[in-house]
C-alpha atoms as a printed R data frame, in Angstrom:
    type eleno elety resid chain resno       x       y       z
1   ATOM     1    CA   UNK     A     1  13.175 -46.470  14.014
2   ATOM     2    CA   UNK     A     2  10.382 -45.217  12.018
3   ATOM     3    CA   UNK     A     3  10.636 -45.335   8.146
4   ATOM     4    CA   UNK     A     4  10.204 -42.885   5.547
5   ATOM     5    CA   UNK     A     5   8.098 -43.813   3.238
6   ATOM     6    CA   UNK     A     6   8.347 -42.237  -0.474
7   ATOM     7    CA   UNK     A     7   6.620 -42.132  -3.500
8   ATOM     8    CA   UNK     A     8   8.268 -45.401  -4.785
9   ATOM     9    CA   UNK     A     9   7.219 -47.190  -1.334
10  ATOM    10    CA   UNK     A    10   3.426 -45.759  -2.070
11  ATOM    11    CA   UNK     A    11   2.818 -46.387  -5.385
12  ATOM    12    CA   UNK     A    12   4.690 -50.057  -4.582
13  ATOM    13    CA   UNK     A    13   2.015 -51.004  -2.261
14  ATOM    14    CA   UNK     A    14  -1.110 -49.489  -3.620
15  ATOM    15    CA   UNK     A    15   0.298 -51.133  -7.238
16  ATOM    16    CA   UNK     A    16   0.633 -48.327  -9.241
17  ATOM    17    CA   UNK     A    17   2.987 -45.716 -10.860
18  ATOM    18    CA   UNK     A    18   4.752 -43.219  -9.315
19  ATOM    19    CA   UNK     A    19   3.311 -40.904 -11.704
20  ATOM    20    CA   UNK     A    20  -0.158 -41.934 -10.673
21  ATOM    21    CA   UNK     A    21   0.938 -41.272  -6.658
22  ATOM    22    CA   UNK     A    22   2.971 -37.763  -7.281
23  ATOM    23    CA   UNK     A    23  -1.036 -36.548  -9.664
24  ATOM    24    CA   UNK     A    24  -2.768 -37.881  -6.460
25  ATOM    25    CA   UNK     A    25  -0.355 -35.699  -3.840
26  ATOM    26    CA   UNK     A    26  -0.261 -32.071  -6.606
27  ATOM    27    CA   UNK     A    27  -3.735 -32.540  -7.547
28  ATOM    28    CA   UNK     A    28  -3.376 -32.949 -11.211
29  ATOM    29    CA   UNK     A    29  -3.758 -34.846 -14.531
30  ATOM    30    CA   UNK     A    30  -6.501 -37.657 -14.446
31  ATOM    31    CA   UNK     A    31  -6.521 -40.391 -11.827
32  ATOM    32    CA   UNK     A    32  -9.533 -42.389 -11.368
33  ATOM    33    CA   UNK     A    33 -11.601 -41.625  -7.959
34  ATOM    34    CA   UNK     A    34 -11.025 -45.556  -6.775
35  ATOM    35    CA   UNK     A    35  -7.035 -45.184  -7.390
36  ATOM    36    CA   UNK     A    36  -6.832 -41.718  -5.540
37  ATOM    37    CA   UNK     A    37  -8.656 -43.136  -2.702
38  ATOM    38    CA   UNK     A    38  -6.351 -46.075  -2.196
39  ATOM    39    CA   UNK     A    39  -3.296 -43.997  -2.533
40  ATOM    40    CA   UNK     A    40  -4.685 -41.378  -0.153
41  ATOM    41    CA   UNK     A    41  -5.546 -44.117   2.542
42  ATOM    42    CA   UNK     A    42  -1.747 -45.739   2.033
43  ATOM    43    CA   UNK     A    43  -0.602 -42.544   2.502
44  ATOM    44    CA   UNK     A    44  -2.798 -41.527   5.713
45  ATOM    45    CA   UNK     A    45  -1.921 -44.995   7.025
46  ATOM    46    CA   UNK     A    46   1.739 -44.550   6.969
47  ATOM    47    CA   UNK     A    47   1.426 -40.695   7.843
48  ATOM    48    CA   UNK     A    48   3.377 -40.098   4.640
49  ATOM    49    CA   UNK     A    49   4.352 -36.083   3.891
50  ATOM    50    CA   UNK     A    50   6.280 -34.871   0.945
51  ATOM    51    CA   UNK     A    51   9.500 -33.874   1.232
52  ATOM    52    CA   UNK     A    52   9.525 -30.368  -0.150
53  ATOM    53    CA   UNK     A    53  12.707 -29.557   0.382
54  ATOM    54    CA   UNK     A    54  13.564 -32.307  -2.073
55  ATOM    55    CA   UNK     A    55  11.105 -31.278  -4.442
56  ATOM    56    CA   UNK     A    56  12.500 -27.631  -4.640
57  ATOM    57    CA   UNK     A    57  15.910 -28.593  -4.726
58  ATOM    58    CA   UNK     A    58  15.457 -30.813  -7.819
59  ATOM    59    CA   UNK     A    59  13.941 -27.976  -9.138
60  ATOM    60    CA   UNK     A    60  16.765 -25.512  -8.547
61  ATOM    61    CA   UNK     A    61  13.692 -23.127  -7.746
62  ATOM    62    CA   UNK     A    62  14.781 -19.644  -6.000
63  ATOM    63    CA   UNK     A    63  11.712 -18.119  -4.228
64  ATOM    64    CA   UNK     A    64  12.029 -14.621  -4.462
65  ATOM    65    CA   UNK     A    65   9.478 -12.425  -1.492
66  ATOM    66    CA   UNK     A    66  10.204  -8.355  -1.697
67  ATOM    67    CA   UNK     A    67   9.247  -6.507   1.308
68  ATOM    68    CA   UNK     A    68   7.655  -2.984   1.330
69  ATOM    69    CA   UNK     A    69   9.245  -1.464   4.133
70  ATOM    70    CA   UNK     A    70   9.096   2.436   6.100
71  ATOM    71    CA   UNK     A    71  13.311   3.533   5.950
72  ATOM    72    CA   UNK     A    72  14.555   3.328   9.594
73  ATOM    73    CA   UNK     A    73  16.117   6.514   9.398
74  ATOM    74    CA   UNK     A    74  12.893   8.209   9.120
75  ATOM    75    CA   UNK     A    75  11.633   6.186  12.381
76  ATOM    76    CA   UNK     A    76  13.498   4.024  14.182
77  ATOM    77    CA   UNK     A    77  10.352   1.989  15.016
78  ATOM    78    CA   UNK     A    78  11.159   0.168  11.749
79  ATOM    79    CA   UNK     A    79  14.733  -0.667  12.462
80  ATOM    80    CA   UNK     A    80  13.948  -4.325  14.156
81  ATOM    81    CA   UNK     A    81  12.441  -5.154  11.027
82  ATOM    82    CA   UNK     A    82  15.678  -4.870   9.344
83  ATOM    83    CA   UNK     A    83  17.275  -7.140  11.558
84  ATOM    84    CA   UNK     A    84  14.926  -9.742  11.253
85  ATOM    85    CA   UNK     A    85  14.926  -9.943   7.584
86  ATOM    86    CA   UNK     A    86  18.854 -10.499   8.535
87  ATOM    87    CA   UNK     A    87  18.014 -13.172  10.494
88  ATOM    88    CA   UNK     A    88  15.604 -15.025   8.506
89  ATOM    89    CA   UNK     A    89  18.713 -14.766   5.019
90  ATOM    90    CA   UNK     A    90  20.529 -16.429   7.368
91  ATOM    91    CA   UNK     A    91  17.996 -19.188   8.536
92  ATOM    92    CA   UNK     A    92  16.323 -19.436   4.660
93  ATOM    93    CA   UNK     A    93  18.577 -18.350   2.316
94  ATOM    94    CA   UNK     A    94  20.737 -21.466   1.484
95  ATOM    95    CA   UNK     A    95  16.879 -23.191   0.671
96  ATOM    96    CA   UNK     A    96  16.834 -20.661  -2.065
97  ATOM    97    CA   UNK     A    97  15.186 -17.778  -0.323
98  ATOM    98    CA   UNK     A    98  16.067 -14.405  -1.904
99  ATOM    99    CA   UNK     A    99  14.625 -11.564   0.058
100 ATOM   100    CA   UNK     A   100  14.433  -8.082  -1.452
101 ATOM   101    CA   UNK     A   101  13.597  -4.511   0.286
102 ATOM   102    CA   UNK     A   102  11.869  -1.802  -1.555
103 ATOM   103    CA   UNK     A   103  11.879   0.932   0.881
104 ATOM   104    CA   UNK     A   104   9.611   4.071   1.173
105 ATOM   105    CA   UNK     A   105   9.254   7.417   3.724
106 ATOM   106    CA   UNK     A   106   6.553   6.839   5.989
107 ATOM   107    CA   UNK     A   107   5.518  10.520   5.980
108 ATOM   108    CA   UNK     A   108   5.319  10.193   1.788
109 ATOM   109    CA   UNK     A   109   2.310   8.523   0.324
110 ATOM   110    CA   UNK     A   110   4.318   8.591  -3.414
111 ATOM   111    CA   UNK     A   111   6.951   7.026  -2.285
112 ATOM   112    CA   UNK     A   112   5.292   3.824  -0.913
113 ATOM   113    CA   UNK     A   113   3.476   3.517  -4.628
114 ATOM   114    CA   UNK     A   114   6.984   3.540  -6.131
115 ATOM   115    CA   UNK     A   115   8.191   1.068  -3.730
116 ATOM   116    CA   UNK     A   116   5.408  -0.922  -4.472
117 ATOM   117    CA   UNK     A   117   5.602  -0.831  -8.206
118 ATOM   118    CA   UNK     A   118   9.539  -1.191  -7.736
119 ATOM   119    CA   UNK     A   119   8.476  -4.580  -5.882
120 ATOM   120    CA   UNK     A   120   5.866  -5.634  -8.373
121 ATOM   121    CA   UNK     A   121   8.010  -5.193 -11.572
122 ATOM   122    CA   UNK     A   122  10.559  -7.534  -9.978
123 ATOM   123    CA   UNK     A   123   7.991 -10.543 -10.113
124 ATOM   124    CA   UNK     A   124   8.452 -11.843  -6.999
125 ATOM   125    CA   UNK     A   125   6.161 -15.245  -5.774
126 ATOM   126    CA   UNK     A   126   5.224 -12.962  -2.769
127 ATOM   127    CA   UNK     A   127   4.546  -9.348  -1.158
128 ATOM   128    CA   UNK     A   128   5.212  -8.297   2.649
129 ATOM   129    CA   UNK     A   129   4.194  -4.760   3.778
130 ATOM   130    CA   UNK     A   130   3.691  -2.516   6.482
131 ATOM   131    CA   UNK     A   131   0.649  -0.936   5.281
132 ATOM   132    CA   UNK     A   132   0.529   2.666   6.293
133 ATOM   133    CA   UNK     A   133  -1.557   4.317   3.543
134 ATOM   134    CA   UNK     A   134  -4.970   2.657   3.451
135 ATOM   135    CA   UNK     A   135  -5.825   4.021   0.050
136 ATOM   136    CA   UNK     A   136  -2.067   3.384  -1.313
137 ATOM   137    CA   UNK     A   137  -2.068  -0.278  -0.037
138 ATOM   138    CA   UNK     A   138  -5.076  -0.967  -1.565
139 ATOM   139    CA   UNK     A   139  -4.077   0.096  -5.370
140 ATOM   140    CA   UNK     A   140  -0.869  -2.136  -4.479
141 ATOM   141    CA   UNK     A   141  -2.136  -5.475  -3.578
142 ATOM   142    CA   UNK     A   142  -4.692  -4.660  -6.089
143 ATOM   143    CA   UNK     A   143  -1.558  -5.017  -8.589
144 ATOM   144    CA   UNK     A   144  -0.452  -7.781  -6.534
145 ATOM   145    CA   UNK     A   145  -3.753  -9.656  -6.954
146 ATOM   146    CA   UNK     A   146  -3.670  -9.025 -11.133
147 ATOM   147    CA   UNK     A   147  -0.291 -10.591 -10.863
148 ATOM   148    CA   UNK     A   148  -0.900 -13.600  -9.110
149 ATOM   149    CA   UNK     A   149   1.608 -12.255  -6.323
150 ATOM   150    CA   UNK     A   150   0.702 -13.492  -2.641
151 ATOM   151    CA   UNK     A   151   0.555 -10.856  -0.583
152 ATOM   152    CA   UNK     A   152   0.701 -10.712   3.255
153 ATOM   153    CA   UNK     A   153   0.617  -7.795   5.642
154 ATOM   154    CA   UNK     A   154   1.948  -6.757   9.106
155 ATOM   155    CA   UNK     A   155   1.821  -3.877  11.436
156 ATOM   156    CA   UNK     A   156  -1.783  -3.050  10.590
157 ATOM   157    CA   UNK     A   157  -4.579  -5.067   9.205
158 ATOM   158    CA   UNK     A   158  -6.818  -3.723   6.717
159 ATOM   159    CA   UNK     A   159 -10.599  -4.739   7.315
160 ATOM   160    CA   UNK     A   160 -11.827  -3.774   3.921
161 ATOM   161    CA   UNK     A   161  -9.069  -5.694   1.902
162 ATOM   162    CA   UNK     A   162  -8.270  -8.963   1.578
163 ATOM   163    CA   UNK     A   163  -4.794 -10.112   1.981
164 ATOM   164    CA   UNK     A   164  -3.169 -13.779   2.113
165 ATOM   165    CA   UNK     A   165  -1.766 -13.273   5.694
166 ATOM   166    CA   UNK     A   166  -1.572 -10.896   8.452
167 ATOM   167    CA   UNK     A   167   0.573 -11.069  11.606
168 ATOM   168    CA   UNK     A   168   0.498  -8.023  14.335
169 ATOM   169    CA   UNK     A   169  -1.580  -7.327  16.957
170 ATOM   170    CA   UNK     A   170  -5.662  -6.218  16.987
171 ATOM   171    CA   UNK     A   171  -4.697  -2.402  17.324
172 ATOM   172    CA   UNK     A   172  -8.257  -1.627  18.030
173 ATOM   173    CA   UNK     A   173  -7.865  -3.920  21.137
174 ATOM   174    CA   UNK     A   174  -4.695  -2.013  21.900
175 ATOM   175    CA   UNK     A   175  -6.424   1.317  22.392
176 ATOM   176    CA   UNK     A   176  -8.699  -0.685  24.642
177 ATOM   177    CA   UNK     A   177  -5.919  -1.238  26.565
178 ATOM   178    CA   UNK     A   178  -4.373   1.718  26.738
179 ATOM   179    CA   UNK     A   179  -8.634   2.958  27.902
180 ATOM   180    CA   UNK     A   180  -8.019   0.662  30.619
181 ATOM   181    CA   UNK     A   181  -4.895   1.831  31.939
182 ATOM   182    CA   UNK     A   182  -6.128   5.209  32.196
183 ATOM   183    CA   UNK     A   183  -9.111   4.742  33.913
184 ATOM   184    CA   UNK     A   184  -7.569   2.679  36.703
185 ATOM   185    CA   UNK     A   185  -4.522   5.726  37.113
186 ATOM   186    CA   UNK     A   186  -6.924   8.531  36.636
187 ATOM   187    CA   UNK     A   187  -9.668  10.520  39.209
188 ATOM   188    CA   UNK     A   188 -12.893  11.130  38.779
189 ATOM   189    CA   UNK     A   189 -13.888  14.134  35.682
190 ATOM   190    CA   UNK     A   190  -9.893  13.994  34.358
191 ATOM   191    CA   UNK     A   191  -8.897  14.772  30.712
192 ATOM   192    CA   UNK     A   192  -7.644  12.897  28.474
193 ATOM   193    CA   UNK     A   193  -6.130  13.374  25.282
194 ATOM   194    CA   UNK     A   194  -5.409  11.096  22.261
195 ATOM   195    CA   UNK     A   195  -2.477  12.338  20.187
196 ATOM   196    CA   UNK     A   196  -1.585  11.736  16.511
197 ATOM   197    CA   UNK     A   197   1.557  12.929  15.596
198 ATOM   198    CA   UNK     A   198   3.485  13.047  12.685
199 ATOM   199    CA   UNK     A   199   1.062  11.754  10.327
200 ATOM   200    CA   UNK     A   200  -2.148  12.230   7.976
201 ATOM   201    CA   UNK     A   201  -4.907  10.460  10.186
202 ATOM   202    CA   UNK     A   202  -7.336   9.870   7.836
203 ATOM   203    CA   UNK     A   203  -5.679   7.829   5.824
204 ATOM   204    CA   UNK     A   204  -3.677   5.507   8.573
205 ATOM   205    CA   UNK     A   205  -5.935   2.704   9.620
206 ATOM   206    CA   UNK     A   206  -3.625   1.981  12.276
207 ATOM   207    CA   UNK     A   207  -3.918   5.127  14.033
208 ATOM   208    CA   UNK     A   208  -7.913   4.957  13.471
209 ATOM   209    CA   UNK     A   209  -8.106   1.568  15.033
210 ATOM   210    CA   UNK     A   210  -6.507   2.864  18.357
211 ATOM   211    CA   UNK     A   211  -8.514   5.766  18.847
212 ATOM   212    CA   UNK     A   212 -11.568   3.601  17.856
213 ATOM   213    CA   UNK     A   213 -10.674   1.133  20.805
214 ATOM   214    CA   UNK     A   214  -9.751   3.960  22.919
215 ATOM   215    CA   UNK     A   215 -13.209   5.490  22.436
216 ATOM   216    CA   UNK     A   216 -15.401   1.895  22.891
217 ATOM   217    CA   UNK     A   217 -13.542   1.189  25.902
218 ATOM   218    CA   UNK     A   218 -15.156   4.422  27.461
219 ATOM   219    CA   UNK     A   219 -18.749   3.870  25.580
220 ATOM   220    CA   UNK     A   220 -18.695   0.592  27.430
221 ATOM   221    CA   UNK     A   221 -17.125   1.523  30.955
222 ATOM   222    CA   UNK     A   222 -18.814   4.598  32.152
223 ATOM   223    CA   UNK     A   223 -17.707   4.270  35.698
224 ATOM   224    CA   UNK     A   224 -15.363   7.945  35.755
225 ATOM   225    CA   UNK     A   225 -16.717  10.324  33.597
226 ATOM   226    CA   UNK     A   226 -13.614  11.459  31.710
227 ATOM   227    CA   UNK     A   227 -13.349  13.963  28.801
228 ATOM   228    CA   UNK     A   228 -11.772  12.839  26.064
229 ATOM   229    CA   UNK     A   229 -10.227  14.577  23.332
230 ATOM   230    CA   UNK     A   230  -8.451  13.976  19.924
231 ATOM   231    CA   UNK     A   231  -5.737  16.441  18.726
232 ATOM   232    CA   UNK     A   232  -3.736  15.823  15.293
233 ATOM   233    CA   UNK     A   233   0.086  17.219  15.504
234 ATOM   234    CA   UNK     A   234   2.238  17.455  12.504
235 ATOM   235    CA   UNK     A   235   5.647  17.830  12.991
236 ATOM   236    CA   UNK     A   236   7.660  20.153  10.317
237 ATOM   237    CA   UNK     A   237  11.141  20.291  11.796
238 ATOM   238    CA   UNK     A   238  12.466  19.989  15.236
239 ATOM   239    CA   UNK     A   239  11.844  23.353  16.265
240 ATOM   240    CA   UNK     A   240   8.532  23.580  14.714
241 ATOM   241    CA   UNK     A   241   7.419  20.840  16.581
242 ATOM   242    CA   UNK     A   242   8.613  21.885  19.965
243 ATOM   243    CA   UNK     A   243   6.744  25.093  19.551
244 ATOM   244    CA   UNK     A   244   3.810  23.351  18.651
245 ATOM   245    CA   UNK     A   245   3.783  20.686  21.432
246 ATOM   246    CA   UNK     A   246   4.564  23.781  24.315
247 ATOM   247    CA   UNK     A   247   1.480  26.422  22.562
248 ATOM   248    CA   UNK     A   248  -0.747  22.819  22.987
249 ATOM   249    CA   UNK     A   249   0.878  22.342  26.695
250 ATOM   250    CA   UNK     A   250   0.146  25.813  27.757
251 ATOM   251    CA   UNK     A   251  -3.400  25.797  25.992
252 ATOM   252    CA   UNK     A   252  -4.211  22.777  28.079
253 ATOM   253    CA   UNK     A   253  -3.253  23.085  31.244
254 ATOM   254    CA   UNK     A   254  -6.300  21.337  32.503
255 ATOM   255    CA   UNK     A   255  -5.386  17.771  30.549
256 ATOM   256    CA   UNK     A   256  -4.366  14.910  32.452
257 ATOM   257    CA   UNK     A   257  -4.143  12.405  30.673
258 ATOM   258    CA   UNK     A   258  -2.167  12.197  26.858
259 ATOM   259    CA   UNK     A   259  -2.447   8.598  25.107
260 ATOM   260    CA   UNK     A   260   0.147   8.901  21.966
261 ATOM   261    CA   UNK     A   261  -0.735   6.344  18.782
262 ATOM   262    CA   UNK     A   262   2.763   5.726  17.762
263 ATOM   263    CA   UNK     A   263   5.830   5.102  19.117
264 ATOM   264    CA   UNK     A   264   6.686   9.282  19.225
265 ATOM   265    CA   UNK     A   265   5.245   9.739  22.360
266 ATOM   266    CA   UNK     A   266   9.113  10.780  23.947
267 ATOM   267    CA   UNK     A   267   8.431  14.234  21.372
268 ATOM   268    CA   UNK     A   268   5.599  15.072  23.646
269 ATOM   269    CA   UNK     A   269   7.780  13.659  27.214
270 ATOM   270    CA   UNK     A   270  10.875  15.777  26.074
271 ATOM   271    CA   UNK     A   271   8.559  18.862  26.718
272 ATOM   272    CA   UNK     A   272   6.466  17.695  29.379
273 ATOM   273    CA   UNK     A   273   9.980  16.662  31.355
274 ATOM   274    CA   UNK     A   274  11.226  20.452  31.437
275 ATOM   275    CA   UNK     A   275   8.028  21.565  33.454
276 ATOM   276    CA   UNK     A   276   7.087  21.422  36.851
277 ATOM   277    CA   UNK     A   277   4.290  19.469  36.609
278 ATOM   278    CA   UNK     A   278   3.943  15.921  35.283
279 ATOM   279    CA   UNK     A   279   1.219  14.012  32.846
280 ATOM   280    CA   UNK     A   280  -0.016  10.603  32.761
281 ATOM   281    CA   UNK     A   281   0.901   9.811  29.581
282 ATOM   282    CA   UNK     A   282   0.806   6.200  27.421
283 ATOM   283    CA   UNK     A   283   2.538   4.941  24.156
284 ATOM   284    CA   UNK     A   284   3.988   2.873  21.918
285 ATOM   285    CA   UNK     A   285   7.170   1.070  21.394
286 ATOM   286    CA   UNK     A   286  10.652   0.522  22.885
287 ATOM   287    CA   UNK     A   287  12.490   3.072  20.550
288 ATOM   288    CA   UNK     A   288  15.499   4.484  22.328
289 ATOM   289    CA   UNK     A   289  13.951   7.923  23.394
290 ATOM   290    CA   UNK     A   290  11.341   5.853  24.788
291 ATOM   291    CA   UNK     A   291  13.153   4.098  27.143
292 ATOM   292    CA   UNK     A   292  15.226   7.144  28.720
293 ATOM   293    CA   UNK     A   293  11.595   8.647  29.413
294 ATOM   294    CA   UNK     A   294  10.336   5.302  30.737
295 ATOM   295    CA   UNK     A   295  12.921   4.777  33.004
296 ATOM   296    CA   UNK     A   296  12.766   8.236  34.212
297 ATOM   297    CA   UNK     A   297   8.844   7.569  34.376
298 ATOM   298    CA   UNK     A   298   8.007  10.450  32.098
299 ATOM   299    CA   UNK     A   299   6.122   7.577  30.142
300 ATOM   300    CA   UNK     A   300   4.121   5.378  32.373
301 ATOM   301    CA   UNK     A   301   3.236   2.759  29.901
302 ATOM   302    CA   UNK     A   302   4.604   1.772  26.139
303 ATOM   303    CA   UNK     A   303   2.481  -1.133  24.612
304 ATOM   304    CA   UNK     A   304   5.089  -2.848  22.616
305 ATOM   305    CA   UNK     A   305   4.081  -4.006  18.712
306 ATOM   306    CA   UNK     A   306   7.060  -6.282  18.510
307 ATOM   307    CA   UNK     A   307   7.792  -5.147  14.819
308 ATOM   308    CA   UNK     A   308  11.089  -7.760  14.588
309 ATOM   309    CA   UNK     A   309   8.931 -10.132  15.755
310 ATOM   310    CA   UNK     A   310   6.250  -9.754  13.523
311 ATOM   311    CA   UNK     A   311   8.419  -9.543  10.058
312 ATOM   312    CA   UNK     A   312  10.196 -12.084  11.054
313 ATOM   313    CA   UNK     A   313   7.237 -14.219  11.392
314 ATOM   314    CA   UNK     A   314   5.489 -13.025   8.689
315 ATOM   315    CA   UNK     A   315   8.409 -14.118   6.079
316 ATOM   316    CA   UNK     A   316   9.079 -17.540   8.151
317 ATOM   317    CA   UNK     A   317   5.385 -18.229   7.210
318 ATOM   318    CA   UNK     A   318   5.255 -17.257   3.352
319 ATOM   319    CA   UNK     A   319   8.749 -19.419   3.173
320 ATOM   320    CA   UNK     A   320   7.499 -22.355   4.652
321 ATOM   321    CA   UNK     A   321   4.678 -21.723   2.576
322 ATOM   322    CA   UNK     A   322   6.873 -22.200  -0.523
323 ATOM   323    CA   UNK     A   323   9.017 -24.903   0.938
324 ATOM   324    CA   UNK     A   324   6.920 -27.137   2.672
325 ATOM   325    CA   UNK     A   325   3.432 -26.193   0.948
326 ATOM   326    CA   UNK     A   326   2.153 -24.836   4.688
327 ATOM   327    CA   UNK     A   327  -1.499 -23.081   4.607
328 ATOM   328    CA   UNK     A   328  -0.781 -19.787   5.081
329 ATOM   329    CA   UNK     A   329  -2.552 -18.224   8.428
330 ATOM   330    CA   UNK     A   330  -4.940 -15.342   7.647
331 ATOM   331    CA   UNK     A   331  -5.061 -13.890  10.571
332 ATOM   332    CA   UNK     A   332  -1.929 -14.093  13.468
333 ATOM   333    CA   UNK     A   333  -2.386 -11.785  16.235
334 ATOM   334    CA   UNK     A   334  -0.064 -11.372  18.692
335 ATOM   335    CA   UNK     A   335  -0.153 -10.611  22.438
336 ATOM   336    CA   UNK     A   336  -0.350  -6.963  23.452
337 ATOM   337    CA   UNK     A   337   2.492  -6.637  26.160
338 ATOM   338    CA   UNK     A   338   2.138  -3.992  28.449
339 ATOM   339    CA   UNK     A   339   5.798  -2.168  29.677
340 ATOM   340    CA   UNK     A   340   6.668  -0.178  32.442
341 ATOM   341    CA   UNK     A   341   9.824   0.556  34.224
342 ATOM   342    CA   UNK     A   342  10.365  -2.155  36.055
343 ATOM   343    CA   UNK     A   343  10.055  -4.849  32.819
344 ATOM   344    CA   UNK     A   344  11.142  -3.082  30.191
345 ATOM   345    CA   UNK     A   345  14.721  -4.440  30.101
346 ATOM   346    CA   UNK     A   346  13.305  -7.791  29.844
347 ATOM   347    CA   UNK     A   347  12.310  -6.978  26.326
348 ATOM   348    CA   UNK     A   348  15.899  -5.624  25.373
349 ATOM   349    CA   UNK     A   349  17.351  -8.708  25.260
């Protein structure tokens, strides 16, 4: 069997203190450049690693992380994150992991600033949000930065700002995607439309990045000439909406084609459905009204974000950051899964 070497067993062979071994491993206090070389080659030579878990235990240190996250009520996109930060209390927690959710309305800009202060003031070692508000997020991890709070992101990255870590998927490459789909199920000279509902455009990067993809994908592949337009739909109440979606249906006759940017593209299939005729239209997301219209085919396609995947990763890398004293990954993108009605249960389980 292998042994485990330690400190002791280091500084034993190279002939020093284990005070001189433990500066060499943190990087501190004064230790000449001859003695730090020695003790790094021991320790490359018998592939020695730190045992953090030790360390932090000694310590008695609780890592605290708060999470900036949209309520589920007010989408139920949101609601797998809330069962992964479950699951990762119940993988972390006993290392002294303490997890805390600031919540905020993902239609209200003021209330993600208060969640984000709410997080701040509670001086946590590190940050994860779901970025919605460009402007917003970027007054936030500018606290974040002032406090000498890691901060890592998910859902949407944010080009202009620099954050410690990001895991979710290139959205831009999504919309390309989505492009792609539609020009292999549409004719010749169809319409298309690209939908953003429920939500101020110009100041939700993730939306942006779609509809920039979407766009490219065309500028590059000019083999059906399609025309393609962009329509912004805010919905007030139930009724409202419904109203609005059926005076845009009847205005439009001629579309084809309707790519929606979030994962509320069964608002626009729950109209569609009650007509005679039927649309081509892609998505986002396996929310539950999603997947009646799938399987009825009302929805050809949902590309599925994955969002209990991606918190789930996101906090399992800022832990093992803590714990184990892991790099942290600045960029994590994950694959862009394409669902229909014949796979969709697959990604139920």
């Amino acid at each position: 069997m292998k042994k485990n070497y330690t400190i002791k067993d280091i500084a034993r062979i190279v002939g020093v203190s284990k005070g001189t071994v433990d500066r060499v491993i943190h990087q501190r206090g004064r230790v000449s450049q001859e003695t730090a070389e020695k003790v790094k080659a021991v320790m490359a030579q018998f592939e020695y690693r730190p045992n953090p878990i030790a360390k932090r235990l000694k310590k008695n240190r609780v890592y605290s992380i708060s999470i900036i996250l949209p309520q589920a009520d007010a989408d139920l996109y949101w609601a797998p994150c809330y069962k992964a930060i479950e699951q990762v209390e119940k993988e972390f927690g006993h290392f002294g992991i303490k997890l805390d959710v600031c919540h905020f309305d993902p239609e209200d800009t003021e209330t993600f600033i208060t969640a984000g202060l709410e997080a701040i003031k509670s001086e946590p070692v590190a940050i994860l949000m779901a970025p919605l508000f460009f402007n917003e997020a970027e007054i936030i991890i500018k606290k974040c930065r002032e406090a000498n709070i890691k901060v890592a992101t998910f859902n949407n990255y944010l080009k202009q700002i620099e954050v410690d870590a990001f895991i979710g998927q290139d959205l831009q490459q999504s919309g390309r995607v989505a492009a792609s789909l539609f020009n292999m199920l549409l004719e010749e000279k169809a319409t298309i439309a690209i939908l953003h509902i429920d939500e101020a455009f110009q100041n939700a990067s993730h939306m942006q990045e779609k509809e920039l993809g979407f766009k490219d994908y065309f500028n590059q592949h000019v083999t059906k000439n399609f025309d393609i337009s962009v329509y912004n739909i805010k919905k007030e109440t139930e009724r409202s909406f419904e109203d609005t979606i059926n005076a845009f249906l009847e205005q439009n006759t001629n579309i084809d084609g309707l790519f929606v940017t979030t994962s509320k593209a069964y608002l626009l299939a729950n109209q569609i459905a009650k007509r005679p005729y039927k649309k081509i239209i892609i998505g986002y997301d396996l929310v539950a009204e999603n997947i009646t219209h799938i399987e009825n085919q009302n929805i050809s396609f949902l590309i599925y974000q994955d969002p209990r995947k991606q918190v789930y990763l996101s906090l399992s890398y800022l832990i093992e950051h803590f714990l184990f004293d892991n790099p942290l990954r600045k960029q994590h993108l994950l694959p862009i899964d394409i669902i229909n009605a014949e796979n969709y249960p697959q990604y139920l389980a």
